[in-house]
Structures are given as structure tokens and as C-alpha cells.
N, C-alpha and C positions, 0 to 999 in steps of 0.2 A: 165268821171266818172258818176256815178250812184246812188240815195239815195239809201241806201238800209234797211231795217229792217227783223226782224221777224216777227211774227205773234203778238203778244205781240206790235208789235211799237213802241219799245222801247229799245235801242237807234236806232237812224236812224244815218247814217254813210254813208261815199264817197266810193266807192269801182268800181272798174271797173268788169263790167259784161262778160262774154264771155260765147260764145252756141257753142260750138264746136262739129261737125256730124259727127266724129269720134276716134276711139279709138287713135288712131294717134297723132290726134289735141289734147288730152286732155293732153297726155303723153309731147306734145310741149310746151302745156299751163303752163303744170305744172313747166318746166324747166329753161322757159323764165323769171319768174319774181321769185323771193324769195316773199313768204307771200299769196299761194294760198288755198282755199280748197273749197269741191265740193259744191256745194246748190241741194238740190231735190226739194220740191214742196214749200217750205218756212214756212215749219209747226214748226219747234222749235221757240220757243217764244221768244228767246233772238238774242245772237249775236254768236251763234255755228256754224251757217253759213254764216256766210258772211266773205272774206277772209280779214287779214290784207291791202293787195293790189289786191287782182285780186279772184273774185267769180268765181267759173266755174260751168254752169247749168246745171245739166244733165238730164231733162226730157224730152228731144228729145231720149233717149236712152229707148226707151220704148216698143220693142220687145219682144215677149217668144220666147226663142231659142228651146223647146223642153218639153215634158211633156208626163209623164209616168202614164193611168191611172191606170195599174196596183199596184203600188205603191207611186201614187198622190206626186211625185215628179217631182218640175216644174225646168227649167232651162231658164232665164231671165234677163234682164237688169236692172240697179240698179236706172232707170227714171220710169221704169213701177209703177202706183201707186196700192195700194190696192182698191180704188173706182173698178178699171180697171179689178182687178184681181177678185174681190166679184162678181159684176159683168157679168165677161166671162165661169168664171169655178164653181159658185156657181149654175145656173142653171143645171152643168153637174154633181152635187155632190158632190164638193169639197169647200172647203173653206181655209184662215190662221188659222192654230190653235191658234195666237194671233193675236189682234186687238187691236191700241190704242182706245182713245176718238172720232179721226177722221181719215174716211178712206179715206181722201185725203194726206195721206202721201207715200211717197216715198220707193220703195223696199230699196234703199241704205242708204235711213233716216233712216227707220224702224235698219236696220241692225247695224247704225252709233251710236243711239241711244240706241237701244237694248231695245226698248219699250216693254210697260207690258199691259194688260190690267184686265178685268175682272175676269181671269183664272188665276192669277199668283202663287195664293197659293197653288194650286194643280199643276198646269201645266207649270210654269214656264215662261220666258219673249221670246219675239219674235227670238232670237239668238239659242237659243236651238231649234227651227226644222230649224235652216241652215245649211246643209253639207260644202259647199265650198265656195269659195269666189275669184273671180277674183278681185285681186288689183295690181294698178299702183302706185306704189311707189312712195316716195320725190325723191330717186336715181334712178330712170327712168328704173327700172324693173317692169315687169309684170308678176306678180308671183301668182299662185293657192293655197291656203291658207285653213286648213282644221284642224280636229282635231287631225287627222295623220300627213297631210304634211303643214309644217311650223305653227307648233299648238302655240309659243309662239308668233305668228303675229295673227293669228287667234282668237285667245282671246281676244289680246288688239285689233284689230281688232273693234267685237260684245262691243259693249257699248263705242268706242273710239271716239266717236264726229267726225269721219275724220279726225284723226290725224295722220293715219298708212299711210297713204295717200288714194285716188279715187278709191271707190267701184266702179269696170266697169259690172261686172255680180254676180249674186248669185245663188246657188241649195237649192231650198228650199221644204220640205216636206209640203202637204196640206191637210188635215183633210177628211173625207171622212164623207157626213152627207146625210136623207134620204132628208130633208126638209130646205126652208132657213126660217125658221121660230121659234121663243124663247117661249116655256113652261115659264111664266113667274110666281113668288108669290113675293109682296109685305109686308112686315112686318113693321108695325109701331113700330116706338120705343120713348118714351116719353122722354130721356132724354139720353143722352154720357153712361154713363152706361148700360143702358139697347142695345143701338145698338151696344160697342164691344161684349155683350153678345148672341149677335142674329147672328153677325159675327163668334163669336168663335162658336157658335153651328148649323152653317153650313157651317164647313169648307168640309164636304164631297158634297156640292154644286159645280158644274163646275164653274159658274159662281157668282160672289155676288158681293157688290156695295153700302154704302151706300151715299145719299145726306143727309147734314148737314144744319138744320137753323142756320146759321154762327151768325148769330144775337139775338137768342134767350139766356135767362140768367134765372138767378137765377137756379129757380128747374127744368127749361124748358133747360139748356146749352144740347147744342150737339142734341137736339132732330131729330131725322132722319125717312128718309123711305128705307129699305132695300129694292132690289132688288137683288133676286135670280132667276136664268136661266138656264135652258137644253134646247137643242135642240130637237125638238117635231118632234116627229116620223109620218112618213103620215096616222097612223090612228086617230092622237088627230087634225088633223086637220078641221076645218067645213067643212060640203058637201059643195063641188064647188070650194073650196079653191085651187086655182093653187098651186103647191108645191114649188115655190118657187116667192116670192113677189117680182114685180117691184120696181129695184130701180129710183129713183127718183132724178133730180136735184133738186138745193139748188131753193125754191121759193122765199117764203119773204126773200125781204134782207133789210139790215139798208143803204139807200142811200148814209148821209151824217153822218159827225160824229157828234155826238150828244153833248148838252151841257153840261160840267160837273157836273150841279147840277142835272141832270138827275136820277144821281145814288147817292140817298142819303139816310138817316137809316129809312127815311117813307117809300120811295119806297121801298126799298128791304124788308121793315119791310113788309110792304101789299103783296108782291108779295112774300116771303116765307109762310105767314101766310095763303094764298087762294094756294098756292102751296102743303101745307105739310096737308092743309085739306083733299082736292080732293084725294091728295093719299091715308092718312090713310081710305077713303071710298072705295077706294079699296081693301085695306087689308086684308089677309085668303086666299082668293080662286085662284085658278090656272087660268090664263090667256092666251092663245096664242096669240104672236103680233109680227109683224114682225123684223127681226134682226136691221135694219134700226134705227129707234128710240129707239130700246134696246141698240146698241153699239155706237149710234152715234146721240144724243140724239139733238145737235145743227146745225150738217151740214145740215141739212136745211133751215138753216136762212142763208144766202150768208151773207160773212160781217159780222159776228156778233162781230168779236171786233174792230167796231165801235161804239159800245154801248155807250165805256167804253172814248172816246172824244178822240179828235187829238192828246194830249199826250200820247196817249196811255194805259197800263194796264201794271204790272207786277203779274206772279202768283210764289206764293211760293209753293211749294212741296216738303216737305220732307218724310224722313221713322224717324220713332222713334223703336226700339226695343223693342219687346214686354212687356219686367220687369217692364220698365217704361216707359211704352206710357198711360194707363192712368194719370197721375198725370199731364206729361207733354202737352197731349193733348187738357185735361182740362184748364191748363192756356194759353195753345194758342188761342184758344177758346173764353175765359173768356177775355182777352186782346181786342182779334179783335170783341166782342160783346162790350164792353164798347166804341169802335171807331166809329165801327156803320155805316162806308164806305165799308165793303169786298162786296164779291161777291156773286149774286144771287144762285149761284151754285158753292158749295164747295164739295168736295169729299173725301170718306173715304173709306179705302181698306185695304183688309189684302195683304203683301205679302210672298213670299221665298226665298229662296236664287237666288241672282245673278248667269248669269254665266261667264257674261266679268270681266275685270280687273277693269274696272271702269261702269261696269253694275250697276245702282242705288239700286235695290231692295236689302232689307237686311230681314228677318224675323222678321215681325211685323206689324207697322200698317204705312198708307202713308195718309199726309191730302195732298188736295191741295185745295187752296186759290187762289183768281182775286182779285188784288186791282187797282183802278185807281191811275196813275202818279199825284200825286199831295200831296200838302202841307209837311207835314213829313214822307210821306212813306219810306223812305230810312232806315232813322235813326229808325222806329218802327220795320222793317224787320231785320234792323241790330239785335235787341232787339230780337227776335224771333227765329234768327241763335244762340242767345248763348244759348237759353234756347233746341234749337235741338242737337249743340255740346256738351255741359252739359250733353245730356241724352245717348250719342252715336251713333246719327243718321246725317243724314247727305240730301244734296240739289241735284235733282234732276236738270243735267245738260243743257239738252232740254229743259225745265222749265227757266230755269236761266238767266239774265240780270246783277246781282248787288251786287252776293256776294263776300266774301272778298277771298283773297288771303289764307286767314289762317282759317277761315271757310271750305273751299274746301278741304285742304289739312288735316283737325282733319279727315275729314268723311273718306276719302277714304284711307285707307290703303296700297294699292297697289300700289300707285302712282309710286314712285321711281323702283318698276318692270315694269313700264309700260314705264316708261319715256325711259329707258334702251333700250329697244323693238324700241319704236320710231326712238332713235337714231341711233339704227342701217338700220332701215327703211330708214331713212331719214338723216344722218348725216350732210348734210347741212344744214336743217330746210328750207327747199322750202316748205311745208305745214304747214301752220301756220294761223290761225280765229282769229277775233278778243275774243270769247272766249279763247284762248291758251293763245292769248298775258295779257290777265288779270289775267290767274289763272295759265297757265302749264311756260310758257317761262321763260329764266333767265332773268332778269331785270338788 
């Protein structure tokens, strides 16, 4: 057996590991033990990946089987990460039409997940440019999975945590761009009000984003720096500028985990306050900068949540509905600034509609919060779920460690069509996470 955790660190749990080098072996893996499900690169933050009894890795499965650049439609293994694919095919002119926070995640994460990024409110979550979907089942078929062919697997499928059972391949469409390079405009915004304003008035923006001083109060609450992005065409680019930016491995990293008091309401106070300066002196004029730090703002720092100390970090992410996302946003807000512990980097976003069963995004707006493991976190978060259930939004799955059984199930609607789909998938429940066993399994 094996500790295992998310990214988050939080819980760390026994699980037996397996790498299995073929499609075969996985189909084996899965059969042998009741309670397995896949891991890609270990980017969910909770416990979505890690099996009840038996993890299965799949980023040894990290081939392109095929790609079309007539129609920037790639065919590939569900190990291949986006790092890999930015990359190999961003130089030849292609890119994912989505991108989470970090491109070190996995095609079949990405897929399991149904990640959103920047783009959601126009363009929708990672699951919309996937055509197909090789999956190995909990009943040991290996079945192609599409919006045609077997479209109610297919669905639950995109956003199902792994629960349809092991994403072995995907067909995915790839963006066709002249440059890897981001037209950037920064917008100050003085206070929560003013930045869903700057949000809602660039929803014809591809790209938008804003950072939250999570700590900031009174008349200063929610104060942000919008970031809005297009892809800069190779004439905006400076003379000499190669078209497309070396990416770069993760340099500084955090060695060792740091001490809890590290992160407390001075620090974060000083480091958002020289943080939200520096940007609002940006603010107004157009920028080009490379995509790297525009969509992936931390994978630079190897290790960075070791910031957050050996217990680890939990992050909350929800969507609120647009009717009432201010009111409620404001008292999330206003709660986690009187605490005075979140996180340096909180985020605000608009999104659209989903398009899995249990695809997160709903139309409206999405915060996400880092809190370190310690003292009352639990029970403040609990506090936090009722005032998002209340408003009709709901928790962000890959995000998730610690919510409740009855939390989960207000947000998601679908559930009980999904569960249905599963069971058919899998009528013996051979795929099963230590997420499932918290929130989807019968008890």
C-alpha cells in the first residue's frame, strides 16, 4: 500500500498503486479488485482520484495516435498531459480550446473532470471539443462513447470524476492560433461591485479572470484586477519575437513545507496589498505576454502547495447563479476577510452552461478559495456550503475534499440520471474513489 493524496494534501489515504503498460492490464486491474479508479497526473485536489482500494496510473499511456491538421483534430491517450500537448502542437499552430489553472493535467483528468477555464462563458468547458471517447468499463467492455454512439455514457462520461469507468483514448478538436502569445488588458476594480461589472461588460472578451483581495473589507471587499485575453495575431507581436514562446519548466520551488504561521492575515495582507498595486499600474493598455503566465500563472513554482504546511490546503470553489451571486458573494467574501487565513490567490470568473451530467459550470459567477488545514476550517466551510446551497449553486468536484453528502447532492440535479448510466456501466460497482464512497455510494 501507498499514501496517497491530491494536490490539496489533503486527506492522505492507503491505496494500492498500479502502472499498468497496457490496455489489457488495465481492463485486468479493474476486474481484480472491486473499488478501483484511474489517477492521471494527481491534479484534483481532493480524493477523486485515488481508488477506494486500488489507484490505476495512467500516464505512462501518453501517445498521439493520430492528428489531422486539416481539421486540428488530435487522437491520443488519456496519460498524454496538456504541458505535452501546448507544447508539441502549439508551435505548429494549434492549441486546446480549454485550459485549466495548470497545464500539467491529464487528457483523461481534463475529460473526467470536464475542466473550464478562462473561456467558459463564451466557449464552454473542456468536454465540448471531445468527439469520442475510448472507455473500459466497470463490466470489462471497451466501448467508443460519442454524442452519436452511446451518448448517455458519453455525457456522464465528460464531468463524471471516473466513475463511467478508465478513459483509455480521446478525439479531441484543437484550436488553430497564428501565435502562442496573449493580447493582454488589465482592469482595476476598486471594490466586488465594480469587478462583476467589468466582468459582465466583457463578456464578448475570449478570455477574462479576475483575482480577488480575499482580505480586503469594508469599502475596499472584493477589490480585483481583471484580466482580459485574445490571442495576438503575428503582426501585434514585437520585432524579433519568435511566434511562439518557450515553455519552460517549473524553476523556483518551495523545498520543504513551510510553517503554518507562514500564512497569516500580515502576510497575505502585505502580499495582496503590493500585489493589487503593481497591477492596478498596469491597468488601460494592451499588453502582449506570453500564454505561459497568462493561463498558468503558478506552474512555475514546482511545489507550490507546500506553501500552504504539511497539512496541507483545502480550496473551495463554487458557482453561484447569477440573480444572486452578488449578495452571496459578498458575504463569502466578507466572512473569509474577517478570518483573515484564505488564500493569496483567489479567483473569480464568469461561467456557462455545463455540458456533462455532473459538469460543474452553471451560468453565473465561480469563486475559488485556498485555505490551510487547520483550526476550524471544516466547520467555517461547512458554514460557507449553506450559504452556496441557499443560493442554488453548488461545489466544484476536482476542487473537493470535505463536503457533505447532502451539499453535493442540493447542487447537482442530475445525479440520480447519472447514477442510473453508472450502474449500467458498471453494475457491480468495480469503480469506485474515495470521492464516490463519500458522496455518490449507497451507505
Amino acid at each position: 500500500m501507498t499514501l496517497v493524496s491530491g494536490w490539496g494534501r489533503f486527506p492522505v489515504v492507503d491505496s494500492e498503486v498500479l502502472r499498468p503498460r497496457s490496455f489489457e492490464a488495465v481492463g485486468a486491474a479493474v476486474a481484480q479488485v472491486t473499488g478501483s479508479v484511474a489517477r492521471g497526473n494527481g491534479r484534483a485536489y481532493g480524493d477523486a482520484a485515488i481508488g477506494v482500494s486500488r489507484t490505476i496510473a495512467m500516464t505512462g499511456f501518453d501517445r498521439v495516435r493520430s492528428f489531422d491538421r486539416a481539421t486540428g483534430r488530435i487522437r491520443l491517450e488519456a496519460g498524454v498531459l496538456l504541458s505535452d500537448l501546448i507544447d508539441t502542437f502549439g508551435p505548429r499552430g494549434f492549441l486546446p480550446f480549454v485550459v485549466p489553472g495548470t497545464r500539467f493535467v491529464s487528457v483523461g483528468g481534463a475529460i473526467a473532470a470536464d475542466v473550464h477555464g478562462k473561456n467558459h462563458h463564451g466557449e464552454g468547458g473542456f468536454g465540448r471539443y471531445v468527439d469520442s471517447i475510448l472507455l473500459r468499463t466497470g463490466a470489462g467492455e471497451t466501448i467508443e462513447v460519442s454524442r452519436v454512439q452511446h451518448p448517455d455514457a458519453f455525457f456522464a462520461t465528460v464531468g463524471g470524476m471516473g466513475l463511467t469507468g478508465v478513459i483509455l483514448e480521446a478525439t479531441l478538436r484543437l484550436r488553430s492560433v497564428e501565435t502562442g502569445w496573449i493580447r493582454e488588458r488589465v482592469i482595476s476594480a476598486s471594490d466586488l461591485d465594480a469587478a462583476m461589472r467589468a466582468l459582465e461588460a466583457s463578456v464578448s472578451a475570449t478570455y477574462s479572470v479576475a483575482w480577488i483581495d480575499c482580505v480586503a473589507r469594508g469599502r475596499d471587499l472584493g477589490r480585483s484586477l481583471i484580466y482580459l485575453g485574445e490571442h495576438a495575431r503575428t503582426d501585434e507581436l514585437a520585432e524579433g519575437a519568435a511566434r511562439f514562446p518557450a515553455g519552460k519548466n517549473p524553476g523556483l520551488g518551495v523545498p520543504i513545507d513551510l510553517p503554518s504561521m507562514t500564512l497569516n492575515r500580515y502576510s497575505i495582507r502585505a502580499f495582496n496589498e503590493l500585489y493589487y498595486r503593481m497591477g492596478a499600474r498596469r491597468a488601460g493598455g494592451d499588453h502582449v505576454v506570453s500564454l505561459y503566465p497568462y493561463f498558468f500563472p503558478l506552474d512555475s513554482i514546482s511545489d507550490w502547495n507546500r506553501i500552504y504546511g504539511r497539512r496541507g490546503f483545502l480550496q473551495h470553489q463554487c458557482v453561484i447563479p447569477e440573480a444572486g451571486a452578488r449578495a452571496v458573494l459578498g458575504d463569502i467574501l466578507d466572512r473569509v476577510a474577517r478570518r483573515g487565513d484564505a488564500s493569496f490567490l483567489a479567483v473569480l470568473k464568469k461561467l456557462g452552461h455545463g455540458d456533462g451530467l455532473l459538469s460543474f459550470p452553471l451560468p453565473g459567477y465561480t469563486l475559488a478559495l485556498d485555505f490551510p488545514v487547520k483550526g476550524d476550517i471544516l466547520n467555517f466551510l461547512d458554514e460557507i456550503d449553506r450559504l452556496v446551497v441557499a443560493a442554488g449553486g453548488r461545489l466544484y468536484l476536482a476542487k473537493d475534499a470535505r463536503q457533505s453528502r447532502a451539499t453535493f447532492e442540493a447542487g447537482y440535479p442530475a445525479l440520480s440520471r447519472f447514477n442510473a448510466i453508472r450502474k449500467s456501466l458498471d453494475p457491480a460497482g468495480n469503480i469506485r474513489s474515495r470521492l464516490s464512497q463519500r458522496l455518490f455510494d449507497e451507505v
